[in-house]
C-alpha positions as CSV (number, residue, x, y, z in Angstrom):
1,X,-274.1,19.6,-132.5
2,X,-273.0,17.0,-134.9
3,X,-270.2,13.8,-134.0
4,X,-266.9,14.7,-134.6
5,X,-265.9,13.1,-138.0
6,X,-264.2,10.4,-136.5
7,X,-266.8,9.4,-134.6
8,X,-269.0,8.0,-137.7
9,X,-270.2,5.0,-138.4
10,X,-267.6,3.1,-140.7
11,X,-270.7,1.7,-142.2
12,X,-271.6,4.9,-144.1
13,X,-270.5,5.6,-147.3
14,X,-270.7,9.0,-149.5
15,X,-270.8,9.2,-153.3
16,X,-269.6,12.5,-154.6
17,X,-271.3,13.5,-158.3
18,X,-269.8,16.3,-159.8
19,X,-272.0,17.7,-163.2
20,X,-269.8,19.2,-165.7
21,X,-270.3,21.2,-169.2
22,X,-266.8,23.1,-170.6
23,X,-265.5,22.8,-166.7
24,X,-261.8,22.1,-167.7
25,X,-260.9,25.6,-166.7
26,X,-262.6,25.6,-163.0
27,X,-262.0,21.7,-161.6
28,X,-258.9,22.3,-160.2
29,X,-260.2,23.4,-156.8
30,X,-262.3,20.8,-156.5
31,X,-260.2,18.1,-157.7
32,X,-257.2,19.4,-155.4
33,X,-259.6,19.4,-152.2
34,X,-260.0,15.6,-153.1
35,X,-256.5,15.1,-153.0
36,X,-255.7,17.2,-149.6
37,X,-258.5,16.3,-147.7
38,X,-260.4,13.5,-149.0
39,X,-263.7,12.0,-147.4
40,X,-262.2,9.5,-144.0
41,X,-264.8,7.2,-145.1
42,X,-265.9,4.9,-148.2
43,X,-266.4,7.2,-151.1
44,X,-266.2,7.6,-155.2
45,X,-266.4,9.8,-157.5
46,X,-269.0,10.1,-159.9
47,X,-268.7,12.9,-162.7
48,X,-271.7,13.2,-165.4
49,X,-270.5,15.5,-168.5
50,X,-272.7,17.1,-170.3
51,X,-271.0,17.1,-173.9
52,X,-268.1,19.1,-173.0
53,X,-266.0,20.5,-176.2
54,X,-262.8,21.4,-174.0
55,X,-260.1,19.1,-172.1
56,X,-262.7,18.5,-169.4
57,X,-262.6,15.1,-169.2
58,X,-259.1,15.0,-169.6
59,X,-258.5,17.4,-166.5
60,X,-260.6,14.5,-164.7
61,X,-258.4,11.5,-166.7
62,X,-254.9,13.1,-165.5
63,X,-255.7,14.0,-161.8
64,X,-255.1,10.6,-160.5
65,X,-258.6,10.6,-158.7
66,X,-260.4,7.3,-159.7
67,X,-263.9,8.5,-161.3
68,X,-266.8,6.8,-162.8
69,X,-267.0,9.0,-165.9
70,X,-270.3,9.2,-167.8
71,X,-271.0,10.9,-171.0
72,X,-274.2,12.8,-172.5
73,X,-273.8,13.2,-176.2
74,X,-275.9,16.4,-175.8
75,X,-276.0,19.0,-172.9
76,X,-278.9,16.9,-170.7
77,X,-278.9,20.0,-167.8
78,X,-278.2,19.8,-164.4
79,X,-281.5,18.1,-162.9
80,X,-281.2,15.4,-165.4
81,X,-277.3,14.9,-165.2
82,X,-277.2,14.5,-161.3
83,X,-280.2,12.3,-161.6
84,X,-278.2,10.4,-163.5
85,X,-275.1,10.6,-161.5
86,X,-277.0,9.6,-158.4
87,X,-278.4,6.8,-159.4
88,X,-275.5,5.2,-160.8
89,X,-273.6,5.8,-157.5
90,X,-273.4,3.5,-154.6
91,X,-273.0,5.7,-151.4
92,X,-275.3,6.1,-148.9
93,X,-275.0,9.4,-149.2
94,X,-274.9,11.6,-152.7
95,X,-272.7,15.1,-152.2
96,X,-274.0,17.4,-155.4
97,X,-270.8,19.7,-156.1
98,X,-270.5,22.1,-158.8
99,X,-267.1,21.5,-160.3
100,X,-265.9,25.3,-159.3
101,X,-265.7,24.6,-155.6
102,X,-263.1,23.9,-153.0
103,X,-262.6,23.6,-149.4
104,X,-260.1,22.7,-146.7
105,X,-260.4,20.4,-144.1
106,X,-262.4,17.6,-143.4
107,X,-265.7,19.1,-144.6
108,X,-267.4,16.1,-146.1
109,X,-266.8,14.0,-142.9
110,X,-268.4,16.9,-140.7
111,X,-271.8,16.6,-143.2
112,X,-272.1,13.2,-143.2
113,X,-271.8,13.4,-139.4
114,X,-274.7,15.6,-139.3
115,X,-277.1,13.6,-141.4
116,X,-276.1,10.9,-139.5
117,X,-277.4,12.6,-136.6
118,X,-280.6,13.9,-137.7
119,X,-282.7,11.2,-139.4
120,X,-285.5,13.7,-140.4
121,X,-282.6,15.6,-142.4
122,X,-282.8,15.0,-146.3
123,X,-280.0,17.1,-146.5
124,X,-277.5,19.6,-145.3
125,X,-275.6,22.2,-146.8
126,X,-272.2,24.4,-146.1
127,X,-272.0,28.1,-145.9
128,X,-270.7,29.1,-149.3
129,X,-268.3,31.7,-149.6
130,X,-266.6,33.8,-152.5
131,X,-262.9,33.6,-153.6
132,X,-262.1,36.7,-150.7
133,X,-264.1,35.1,-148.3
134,X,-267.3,36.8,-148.3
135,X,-270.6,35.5,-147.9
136,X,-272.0,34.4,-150.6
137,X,-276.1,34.2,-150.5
138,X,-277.4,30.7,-150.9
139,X,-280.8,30.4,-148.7
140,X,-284.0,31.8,-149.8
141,X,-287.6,31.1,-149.0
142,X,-290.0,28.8,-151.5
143,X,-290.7,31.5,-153.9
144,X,-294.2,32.9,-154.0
145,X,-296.0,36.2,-156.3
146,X,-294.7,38.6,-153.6
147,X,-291.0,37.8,-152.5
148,X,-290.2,36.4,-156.8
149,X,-289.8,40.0,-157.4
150,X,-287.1,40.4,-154.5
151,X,-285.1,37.9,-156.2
152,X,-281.2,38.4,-157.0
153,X,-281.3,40.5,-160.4
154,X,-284.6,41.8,-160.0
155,X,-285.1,45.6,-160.1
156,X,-286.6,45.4,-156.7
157,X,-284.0,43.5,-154.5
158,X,-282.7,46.4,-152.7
159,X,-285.9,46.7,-151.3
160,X,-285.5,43.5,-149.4
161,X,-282.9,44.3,-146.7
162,X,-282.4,43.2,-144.3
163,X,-282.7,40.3,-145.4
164,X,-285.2,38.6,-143.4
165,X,-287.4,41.2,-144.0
166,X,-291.0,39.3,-144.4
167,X,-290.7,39.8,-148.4
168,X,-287.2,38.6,-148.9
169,X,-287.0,36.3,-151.1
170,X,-283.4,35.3,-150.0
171,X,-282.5,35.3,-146.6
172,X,-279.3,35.3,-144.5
173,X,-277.4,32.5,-143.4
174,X,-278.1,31.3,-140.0
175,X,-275.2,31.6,-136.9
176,X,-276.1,28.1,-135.9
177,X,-277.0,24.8,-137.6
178,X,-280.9,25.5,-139.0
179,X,-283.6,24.1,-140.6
180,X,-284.1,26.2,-143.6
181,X,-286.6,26.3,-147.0
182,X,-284.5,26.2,-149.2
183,X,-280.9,25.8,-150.2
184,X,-279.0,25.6,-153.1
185,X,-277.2,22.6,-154.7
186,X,-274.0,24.2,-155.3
187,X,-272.6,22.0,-152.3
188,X,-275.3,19.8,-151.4
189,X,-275.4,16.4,-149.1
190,X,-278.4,14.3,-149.9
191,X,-279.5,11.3,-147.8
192,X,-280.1,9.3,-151.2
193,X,-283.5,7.1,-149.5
194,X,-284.7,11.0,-149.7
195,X,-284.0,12.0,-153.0
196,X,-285.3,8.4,-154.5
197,X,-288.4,8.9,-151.9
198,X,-289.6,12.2,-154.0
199,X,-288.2,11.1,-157.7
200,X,-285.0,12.8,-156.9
201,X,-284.7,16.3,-159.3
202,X,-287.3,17.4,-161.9
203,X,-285.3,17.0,-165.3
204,X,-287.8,19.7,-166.4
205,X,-286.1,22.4,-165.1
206,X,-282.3,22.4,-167.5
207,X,-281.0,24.8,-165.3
208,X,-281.6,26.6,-162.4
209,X,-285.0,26.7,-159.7
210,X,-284.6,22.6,-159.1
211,X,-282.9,23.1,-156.0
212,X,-285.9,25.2,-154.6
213,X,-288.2,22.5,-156.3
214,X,-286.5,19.8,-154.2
215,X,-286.3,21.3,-151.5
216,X,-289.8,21.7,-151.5
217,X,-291.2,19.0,-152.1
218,X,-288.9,17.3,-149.4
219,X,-290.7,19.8,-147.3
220,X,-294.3,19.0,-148.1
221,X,-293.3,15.5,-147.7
222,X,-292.1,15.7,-144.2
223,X,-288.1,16.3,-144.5
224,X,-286.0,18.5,-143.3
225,X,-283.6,21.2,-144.9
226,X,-280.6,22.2,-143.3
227,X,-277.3,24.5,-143.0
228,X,-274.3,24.4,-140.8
229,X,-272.6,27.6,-140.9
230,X,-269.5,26.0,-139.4
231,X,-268.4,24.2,-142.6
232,X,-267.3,26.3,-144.8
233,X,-266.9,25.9,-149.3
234,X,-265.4,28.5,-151.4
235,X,-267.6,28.8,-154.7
236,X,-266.2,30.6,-157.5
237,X,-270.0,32.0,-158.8
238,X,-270.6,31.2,-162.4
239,X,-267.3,29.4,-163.0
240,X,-268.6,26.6,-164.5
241,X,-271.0,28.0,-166.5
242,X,-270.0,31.1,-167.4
243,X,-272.1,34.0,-168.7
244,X,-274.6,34.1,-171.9
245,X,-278.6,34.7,-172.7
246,X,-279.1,31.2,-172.3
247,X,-278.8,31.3,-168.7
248,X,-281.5,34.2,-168.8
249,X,-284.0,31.9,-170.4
250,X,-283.2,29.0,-168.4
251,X,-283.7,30.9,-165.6
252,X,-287.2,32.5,-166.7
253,X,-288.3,28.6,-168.0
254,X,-287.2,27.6,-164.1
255,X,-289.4,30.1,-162.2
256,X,-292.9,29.3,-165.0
257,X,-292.5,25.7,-164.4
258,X,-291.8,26.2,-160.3
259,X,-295.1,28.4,-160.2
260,X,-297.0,26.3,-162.5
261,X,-296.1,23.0,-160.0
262,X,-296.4,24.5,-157.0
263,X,-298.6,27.1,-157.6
264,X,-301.3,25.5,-160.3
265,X,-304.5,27.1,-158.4
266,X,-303.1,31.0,-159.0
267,X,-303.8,30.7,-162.7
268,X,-304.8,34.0,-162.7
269,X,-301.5,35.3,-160.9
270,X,-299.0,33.2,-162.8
271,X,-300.7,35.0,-165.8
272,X,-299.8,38.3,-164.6
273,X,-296.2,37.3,-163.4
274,X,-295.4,35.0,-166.6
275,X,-296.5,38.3,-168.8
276,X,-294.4,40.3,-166.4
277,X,-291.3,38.0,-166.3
278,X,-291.0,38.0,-170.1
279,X,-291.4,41.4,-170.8
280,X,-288.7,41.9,-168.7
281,X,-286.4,39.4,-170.1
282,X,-287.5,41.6,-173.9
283,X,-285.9,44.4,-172.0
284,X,-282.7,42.9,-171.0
285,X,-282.5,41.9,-174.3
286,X,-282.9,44.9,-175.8
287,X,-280.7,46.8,-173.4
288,X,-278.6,44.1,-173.9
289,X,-277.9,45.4,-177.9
């Protein structure tokens, strides 16, 4: 088990980098858990906005949190902006957050403790949870031609419970701190000498799959993923992004590029799915009107 918070290093030092586009309506949570229970060690706040049209960055302005605000005169996506974010922080450690998250307690203290504790750890993430409390998926496996069509939204995913059935593509949370493949970045502590050590995000993906790309190349290079059940985030799903076609494509451009990366031999294969993938996305569309 990890140290109790108070038993870290006053040496270490988190940097919290918050990505926002149109968030104005969702930061509330997160900015209230940094006034209630605020990291016991060194830490800032770095928020990179991507061209918001709202009152985002006045939400930030008036909450009486100091921030290091930086602005993208165009929507950069996420992979780009928390590149961005990270780099221009100064902790030792980098906690992603999506701006429509909250907690209680002394969460970020409890991570840092456990990356502190396992050096092999690029990073470690919470069990995320919906507004009533229930569980709210956020492991899967690196995504191959077989368990891609078990996926959330896919036709298929009822056929993968339970869910650590051999083709599920995500899988259930663990009832004790575990190494797992992949996570995702909702809520995300990042050792930064790891993320620099493997380029940090892919800025080709805008949106959604560069979590799973991280997290696996931080495999193949000899790191460790993990969860720790114990520490618990409330994320409101979608709240800071909200709803539309775009987030379709984005998706579909995530999974070509992931299988075209990681997957380059299976030309053949990625055919076949790539042909599959976007004749499905025509018949959302059209379903859609």
């Amino acid at each position: 088990m990890p140290p109790a918070s108070d038993s870290i290093p006053p040496s270490h030092t988190v940097s919290i980098v918050v990505v926002t586009h149109n968030s104005a309506s969702v930061l509330g949570g997160l900015l209230e858990s940094l006034k209630r229970f605020p990291p016991h060690i060194p830490w800032d706040l770095v928020v990179v906005d991507n061209a918001s049209t709202d009152q985002t960055r006045s939400v930030i302005a008036g909450s009486g949190i100091p921030a290091q605000l930086l602005q993208n005169n165009t929507n950069q996506g996420f992979a780009a902006a928390v590149n961005l974010g990270v780099t221009a922080s100064t902790g030792e450690f980098s906690l992603l957050a999506n701006p429509d998250v909250a907690w209680e307690g002394p969460i970020v203290d409890q991570l840092v403790s456990f990356l502190a504790a396992h050096l092999r750890a690029a990073s470690v993430v919470p069990r995320l949870v919906y507004p009533d409390g229930s569980v709210q998926p956020s492991l899967r496996r690196f995504s191959t031609h077989t368990n891609i069509w078990f996926a959330r939204g896919s036709p298929l995913a009822w056929a993968a419970r339970p869910q650590n059935a051999r083709h599920a593509y995500t899988v259930a949370d663990p009832e004790s701190p575990a190494i797992v493949e992949a996570a995702a970045a909702t809520f995300m502590l990042v050792r930064r000498p790891a993320f620099h050590a493997v380029g940090g995000f892919d800025d080709g993906f805008f949106l959604y799959v560069e979590d799973t790309d991280l997290c696996k190349r931080w495999h193949d290079a000899g790191w460790e993923v993990w969860m720790d059940p114990a520490v618990v985030v409330q994320h409101s799903w979608q709240g800071g992004s909200g709803v539309d076609r775009k987030l379709r494509r984005y998706h579909l451009q995530g999974i070509i590029r992931y299988f075209r990366k990681h997957h380059r031999r299976a030309r053949i294969r990625n055919l076949a799915l790539f042909a599959a993938l976007s004749l499905a996305e025509v018949w959302h569309r059209i379903r859609g009107r």
